[in-house]
C-alpha positions as CSV (number, residue, x, y, z in Angstrom):
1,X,100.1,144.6,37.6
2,X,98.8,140.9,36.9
3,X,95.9,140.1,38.4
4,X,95.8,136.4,40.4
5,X,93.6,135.0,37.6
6,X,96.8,136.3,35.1
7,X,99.6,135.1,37.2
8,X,98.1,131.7,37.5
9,X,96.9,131.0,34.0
10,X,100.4,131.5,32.9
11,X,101.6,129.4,35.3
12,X,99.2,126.6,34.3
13,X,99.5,126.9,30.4
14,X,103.2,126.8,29.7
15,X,103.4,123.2,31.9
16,X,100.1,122.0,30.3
17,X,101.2,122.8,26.9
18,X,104.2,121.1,27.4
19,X,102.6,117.8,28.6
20,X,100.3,117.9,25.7
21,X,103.1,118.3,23.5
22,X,105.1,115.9,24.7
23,X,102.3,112.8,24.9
24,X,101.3,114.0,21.4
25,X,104.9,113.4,20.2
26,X,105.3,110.4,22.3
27,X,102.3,109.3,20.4
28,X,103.7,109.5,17.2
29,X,102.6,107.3,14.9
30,X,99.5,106.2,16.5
31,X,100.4,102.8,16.2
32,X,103.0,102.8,18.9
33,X,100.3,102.7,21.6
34,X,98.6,99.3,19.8
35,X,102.3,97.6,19.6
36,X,102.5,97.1,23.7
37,X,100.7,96.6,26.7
38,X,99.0,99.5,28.4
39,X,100.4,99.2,31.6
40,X,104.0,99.7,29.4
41,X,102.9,102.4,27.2
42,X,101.6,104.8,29.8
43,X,104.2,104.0,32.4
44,X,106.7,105.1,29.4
45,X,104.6,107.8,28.5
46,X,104.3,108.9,32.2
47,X,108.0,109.2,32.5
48,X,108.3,111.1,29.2
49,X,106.1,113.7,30.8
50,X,108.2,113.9,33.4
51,X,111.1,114.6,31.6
52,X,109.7,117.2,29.4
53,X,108.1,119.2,32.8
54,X,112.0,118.6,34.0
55,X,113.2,120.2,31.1
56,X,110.9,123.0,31.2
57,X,111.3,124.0,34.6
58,X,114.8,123.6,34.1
59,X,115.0,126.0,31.3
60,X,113.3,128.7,34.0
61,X,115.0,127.8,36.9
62,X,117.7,128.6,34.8
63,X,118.0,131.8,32.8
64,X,121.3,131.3,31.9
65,X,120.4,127.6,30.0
66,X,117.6,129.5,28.2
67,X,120.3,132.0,26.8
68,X,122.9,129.4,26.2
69,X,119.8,127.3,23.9
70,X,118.4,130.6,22.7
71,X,121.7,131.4,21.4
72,X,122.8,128.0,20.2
73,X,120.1,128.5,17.3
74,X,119.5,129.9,14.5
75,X,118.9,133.5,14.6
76,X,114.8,132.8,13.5
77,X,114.4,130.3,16.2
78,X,112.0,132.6,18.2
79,X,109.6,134.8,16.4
80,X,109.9,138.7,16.9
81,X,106.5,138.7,17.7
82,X,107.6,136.2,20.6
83,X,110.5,138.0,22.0
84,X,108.0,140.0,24.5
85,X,107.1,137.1,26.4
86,X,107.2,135.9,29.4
87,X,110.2,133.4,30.6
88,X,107.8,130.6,31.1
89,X,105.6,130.9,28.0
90,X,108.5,131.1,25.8
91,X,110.2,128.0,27.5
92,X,106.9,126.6,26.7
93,X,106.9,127.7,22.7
94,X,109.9,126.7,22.5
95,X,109.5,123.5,24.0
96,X,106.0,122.7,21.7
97,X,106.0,124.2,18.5
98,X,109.6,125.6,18.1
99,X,111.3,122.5,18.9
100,X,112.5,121.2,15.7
101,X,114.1,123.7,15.2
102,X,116.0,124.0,18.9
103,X,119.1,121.9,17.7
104,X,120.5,121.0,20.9
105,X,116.9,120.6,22.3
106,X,115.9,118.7,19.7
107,X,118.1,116.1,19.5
108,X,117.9,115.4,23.6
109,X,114.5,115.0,23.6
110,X,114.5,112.6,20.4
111,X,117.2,110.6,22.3
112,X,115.4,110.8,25.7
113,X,112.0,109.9,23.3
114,X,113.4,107.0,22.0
115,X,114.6,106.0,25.0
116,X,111.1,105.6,26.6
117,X,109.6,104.0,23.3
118,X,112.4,100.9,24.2
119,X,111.5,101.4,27.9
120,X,107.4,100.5,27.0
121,X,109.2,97.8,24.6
122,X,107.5,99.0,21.8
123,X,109.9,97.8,18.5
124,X,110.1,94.1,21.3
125,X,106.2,94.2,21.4
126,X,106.0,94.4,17.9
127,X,108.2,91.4,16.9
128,X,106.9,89.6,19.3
129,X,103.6,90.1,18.3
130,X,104.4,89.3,14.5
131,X,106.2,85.8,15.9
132,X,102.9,85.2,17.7
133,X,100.8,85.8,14.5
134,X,103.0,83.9,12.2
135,X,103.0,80.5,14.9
136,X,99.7,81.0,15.5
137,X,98.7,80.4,11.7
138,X,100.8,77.2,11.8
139,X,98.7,76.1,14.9
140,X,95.0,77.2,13.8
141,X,96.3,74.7,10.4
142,X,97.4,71.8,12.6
143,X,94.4,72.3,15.0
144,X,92.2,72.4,12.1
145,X,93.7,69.1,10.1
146,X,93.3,67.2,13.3
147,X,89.4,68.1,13.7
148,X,88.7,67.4,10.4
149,X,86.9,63.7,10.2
150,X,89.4,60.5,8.8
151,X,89.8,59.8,5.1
């Protein structure tokens, strides 16, 4: 029998793991968080977490879901050594480290990721940003030839 230390650690780690998985991949490359504002980048980043708890305690909630993704694999997606574990730390390997290799998982959280990155309007921060560098050369030149004393 767990004890009440037991039963709540593993209901802490698989959501924590989760969210620390997911902001590390929202993350990814480290330049996306330098290419918008803050208050964009976290709000996206917020609502990526979100989604990746949602999916998670979907993938509980529903046994059946975890089957139909378990199956929908390759035969190696979980580990032997992984088989033995609990519903909610397996939905949380898979959901962290296993993931690439989840097909169907895999390719709704990239959508849903990518979704999020145009949400914190990351690729329009970064135009935008090169369009501000590229006039502001032009105007640091015109400033500069109209300080500089007559012929």
């Amino acid at each position: 029998m767990l004890t009440d230390l037991q039963t709540s650690t593993r209901r802490s780690l698989g959501p924590s793991s989760v969210l620390v998985f997911a902001y590390r991949r929202f993350s990814t490359p480290r330049t996306n968080r330098s290419s918008t504002t803050a208050l964009r980048y976290y709000t996206a980043a917020a609502f990526y977490g979100v989604f990746a708890l949602a999916l998670y305690s979907a993938l509980i909630g529903f046994p059946d879901l975890l089957q139909h993704v378990l199956q929908a694999g390759s035969d190696a997606l979980v580990p032997d050594w992984a088989k033995h574990l609990s519903s909610p730390l397996m939905v949380a390997l898979i959901l962290t480290v296993l993931l690439p290799n989840a097909p169907i998982l895999s390719g709704v959280d990239e959508s849903i990721r990518q979704l999020f990155l145009s949400m914190a309007s990351i690729p329009l921060e970064v135009s935008s940003s090169a369009r501000a560098c590229s006039g502001r050369g032009s105007l640091s030149g015109r400033h500069s030839r109209a300080r500089s004393p007559p012929d």
